[in-house]
C-alpha positions, 0 to 999 in steps of 0.5 A, a space after each residue: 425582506 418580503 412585502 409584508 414585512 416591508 409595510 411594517 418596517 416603520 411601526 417597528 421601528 417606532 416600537 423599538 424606541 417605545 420605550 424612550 416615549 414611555 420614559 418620556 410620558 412618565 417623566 411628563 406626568 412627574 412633571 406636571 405634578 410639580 406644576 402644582 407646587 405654584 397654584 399651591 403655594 398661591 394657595 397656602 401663602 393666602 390661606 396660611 401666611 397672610 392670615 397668621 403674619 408667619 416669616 417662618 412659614 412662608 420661608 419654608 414655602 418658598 424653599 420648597 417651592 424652589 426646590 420643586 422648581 428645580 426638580 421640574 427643570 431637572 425632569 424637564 431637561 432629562 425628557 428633553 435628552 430622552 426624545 433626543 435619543 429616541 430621535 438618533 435611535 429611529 435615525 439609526 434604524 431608519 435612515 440607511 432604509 430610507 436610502 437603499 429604498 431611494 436608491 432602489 425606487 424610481 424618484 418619479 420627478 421628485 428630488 432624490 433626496 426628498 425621502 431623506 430630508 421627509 424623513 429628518 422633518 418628522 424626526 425633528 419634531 420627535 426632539 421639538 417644542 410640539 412633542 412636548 405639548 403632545 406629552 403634557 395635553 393627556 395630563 390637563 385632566 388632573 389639573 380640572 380634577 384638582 379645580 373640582 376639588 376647590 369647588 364644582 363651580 370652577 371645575 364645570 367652568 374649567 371642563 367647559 374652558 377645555 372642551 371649548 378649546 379642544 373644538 377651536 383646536 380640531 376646527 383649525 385642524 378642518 380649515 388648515 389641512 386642505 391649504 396646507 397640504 396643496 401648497 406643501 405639495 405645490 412646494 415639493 414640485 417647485 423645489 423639483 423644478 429648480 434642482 432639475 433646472 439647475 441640472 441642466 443649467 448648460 442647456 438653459 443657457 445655451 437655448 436662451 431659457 433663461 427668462 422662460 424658466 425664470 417665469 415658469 419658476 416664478 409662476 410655480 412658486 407663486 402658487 405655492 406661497 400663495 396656499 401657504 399664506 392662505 394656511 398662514 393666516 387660517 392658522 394665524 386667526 385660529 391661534 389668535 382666537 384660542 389665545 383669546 379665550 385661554 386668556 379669557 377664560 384665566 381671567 373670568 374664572 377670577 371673577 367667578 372665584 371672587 363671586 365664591 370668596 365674597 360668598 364664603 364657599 372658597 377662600 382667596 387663595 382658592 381662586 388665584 389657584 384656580 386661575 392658575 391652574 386652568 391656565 396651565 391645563 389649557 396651554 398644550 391645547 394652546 401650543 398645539 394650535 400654534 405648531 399645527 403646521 409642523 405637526 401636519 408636515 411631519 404627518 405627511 412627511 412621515 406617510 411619504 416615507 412609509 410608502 417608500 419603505 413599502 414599495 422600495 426594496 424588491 420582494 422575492 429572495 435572492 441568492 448568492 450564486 456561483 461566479 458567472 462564466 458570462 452567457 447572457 440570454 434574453 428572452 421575449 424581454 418587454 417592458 412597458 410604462 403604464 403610467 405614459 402607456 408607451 412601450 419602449 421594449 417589445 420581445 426582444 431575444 438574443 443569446 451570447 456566450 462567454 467572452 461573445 461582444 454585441 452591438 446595439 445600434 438605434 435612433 435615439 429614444 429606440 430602447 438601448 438604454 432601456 435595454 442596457 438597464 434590464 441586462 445590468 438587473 436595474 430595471 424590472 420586465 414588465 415581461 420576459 426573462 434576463 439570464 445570466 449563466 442561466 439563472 433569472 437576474 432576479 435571483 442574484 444578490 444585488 450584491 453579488 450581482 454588482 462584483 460582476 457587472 460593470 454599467 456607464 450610464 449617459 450621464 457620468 458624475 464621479 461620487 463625491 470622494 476619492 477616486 479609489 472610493 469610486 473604483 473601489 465601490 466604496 468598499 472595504 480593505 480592496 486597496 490592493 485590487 483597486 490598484 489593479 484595477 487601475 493598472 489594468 485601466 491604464 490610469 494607475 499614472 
């Protein structure tokens, strides 16, 4: 895929599953039009059955109502399942990506696994609570436009109640996001730390690490919890607030609509309907406020696994060439990390025929892993060229490429499965030549 598709890879992943967020926005509005079946049977059993004394009336009401309330549940539950399904979706286009792109970039420190596990944060807060918020906060318009039709009055106090509480709502998200996003990053480099410590659990032992490692951790992790309850408690006294004020401003608007009762230009049943109306339009302001926190991470989570995907796969096309007779050419072969300006490889050249053995030999940190990489082509020359049969290594298939190189690295660790999925590199219907191979190793037995 080339580097202007791979930036792109995300988005169209995400407008692949369109649709399941269009199913769900529709399915939300339907279901906020059922919210209305409360404030207006509020509305009806004040205006209508106490005033006429009618049984019948107000059993047809409430049937209707709990029909409603049944369809709402309904409705509720299918929205649920479909954002479900646009999370599996999105995992099936974008998971197996994520993972190649793992496999392809340098982890840089990081967790190996980390893009993965960014990526199920974001994915889970496609089937979470907050999503739902997200989906019912473009319909509280309809329920102030419904609170002007009861009377101006209480629509202008119900406008001002939102707009208020849309302010607290991106304060929280001004004095959060900083702290948030240090002690998630601070998080993310302790987590690195301690699998890498736990990978070298031999050494630590054995050099008495142990106590210095355990206060560097600590250290570390300090830092971390320390921004996390500094977010906390921004969020905590934010959420609070707002709470405050919803519930304020529900009740006050009570007052107001008793103001209008006892002045005869709405009925009772008008003003306990605004109430409840005003208190549902303002809850997904509410419950935004309070899952902010995962809503961030999910962000941040979703930004780190679109630069993977950007910067993972390599660009230029390849091909699947002949099978190599082995003549191995490398030429002015350099290699550079800009990042430590060191150069650990410098011009180096040499050819080989077929069936040719050579031996590289050197003090340690001299190169010949280094070296090693660039001939198996997992590693890119800053400058130079790696041939096989002539061909640059760039040009092969990382697939075909494979078929033909065999690479043992410093560190050996058998994949978690069968040992004939190891040799067999975890392909398909190779049960015979797996075998062979044995054989040929002399570990059949």
């Amino acid at each position: 895929m080339s580097l202007d598709n791979k930036s792109k890879i995300v988005r169209e992943a995400l407008g692949a599953c369109r649709r399941y967020f269009l199913f769900a926005a529709v399915f939300s509005l339907a279901i906020n039009l059922l919210y209305l079946a409360s404030p207006l049977y509020m509305l009806q059993i004040y205006d209508r059955v106490v005033t006429s004394g009618s049984e019948t009336t107000l059993v047809m009401l409430t049937l209707v109502l709990l029909a409603a309330f049944l369809a709402l549940a309904g409705l509720d539950l299918v929205r649920a399942a479909i954002l479900t399904r646009a999370s599996a979706r999105l995992d099936r286009l974008l998971s197996a990506r994520i993972l190649a792109a793992s496999v392809e970039t340098p982890s840089q420190g990081a967790s190996p696994s980390q893009p993965i596990r960014d990526f199920d944060t974001f994915r889970q807060v496609i089937t979470g609570s907050g999503i739902h918020a997200l989906f019912d906060l473009p319909w509280s318009p309809i329920y102030i436009g419904i609170i002007f039709l009861l009377h101006p009055w209480l629509g202008f106090f119900a406008l001002g109640s939102s707009l208020l509480l849309i302010a607290m709502a991106v304060l929280n998200e001004y004095i959060v996001r900083a702290p948030l996003k240090q002690a998630n990053d601070l998080a993310t480099a302790n987590y690195n730390f301690t699998e890498m410590s736990l990978r070298n659990a031999e050494v630590i032992r054995a050099m008495g690490m142990i106590d210095g490692l355990v206060r560097r951790w600590g250290r570390d992790r300090g830092l971390a919890l320390g921004q996390q309850g500094r977010a906390s408690d921004r969020a905590a006294v934010m959420s609070g607030l707002i709470r405050f004020l919803r519930l304020t401003m529900q009740s006050l608007i009570l007052g107001l609509g008793a103001y209008l009762v006892i002045e005869r230009q709405i009925t009772g049943g008008s003003m306990f309907a605004a109430s409840l109306l005003l208190g549902r339009g303002l809850q997904p302001v509410e419950q935004i406020v309070g899952l902010w926190r995962s809503l961030i991470l999910a962000r941040a989570a979703l930004g780190r696994v679109e630069r993977l995907l950007d910067g993972g796969a390599q660009g230029g096309r390849s091909f699947n060439l002949p099978k190599p007779s082995g003549k191995v050419a490398v030429e002015q072969l350099s290699f550079a990390i800009p990042s430590l300006q060191k150069v650990l490889l410098r011009d180096v050249s040499f050819r080989l025929e077929a069936g040719e053995a050579l031996g590289i030999v050197g003090p340690s940190g001299a190169g010949k892993s280094t070296l090693a990489r660039h001939l198996a082509g997992i590693m890119q020359p800053s400058r130079g060229t790696v041939r096989l049969d002539g061909a640059d290594m760039t040009q092969w298939g990382r697939e075909a490429l494979g078929d033909h190189i065999g690479y043992l690295p410093q560190d050996i660790e058998l994949f978690s499965d069968t040992v004939a999925a190891n040799i067999g590199r975890f392909k398909t219907d190779v049960d015979r030549e797996v075998i062979e191979a044995a054989r040929l190793a002399g570990v059949h037995e």
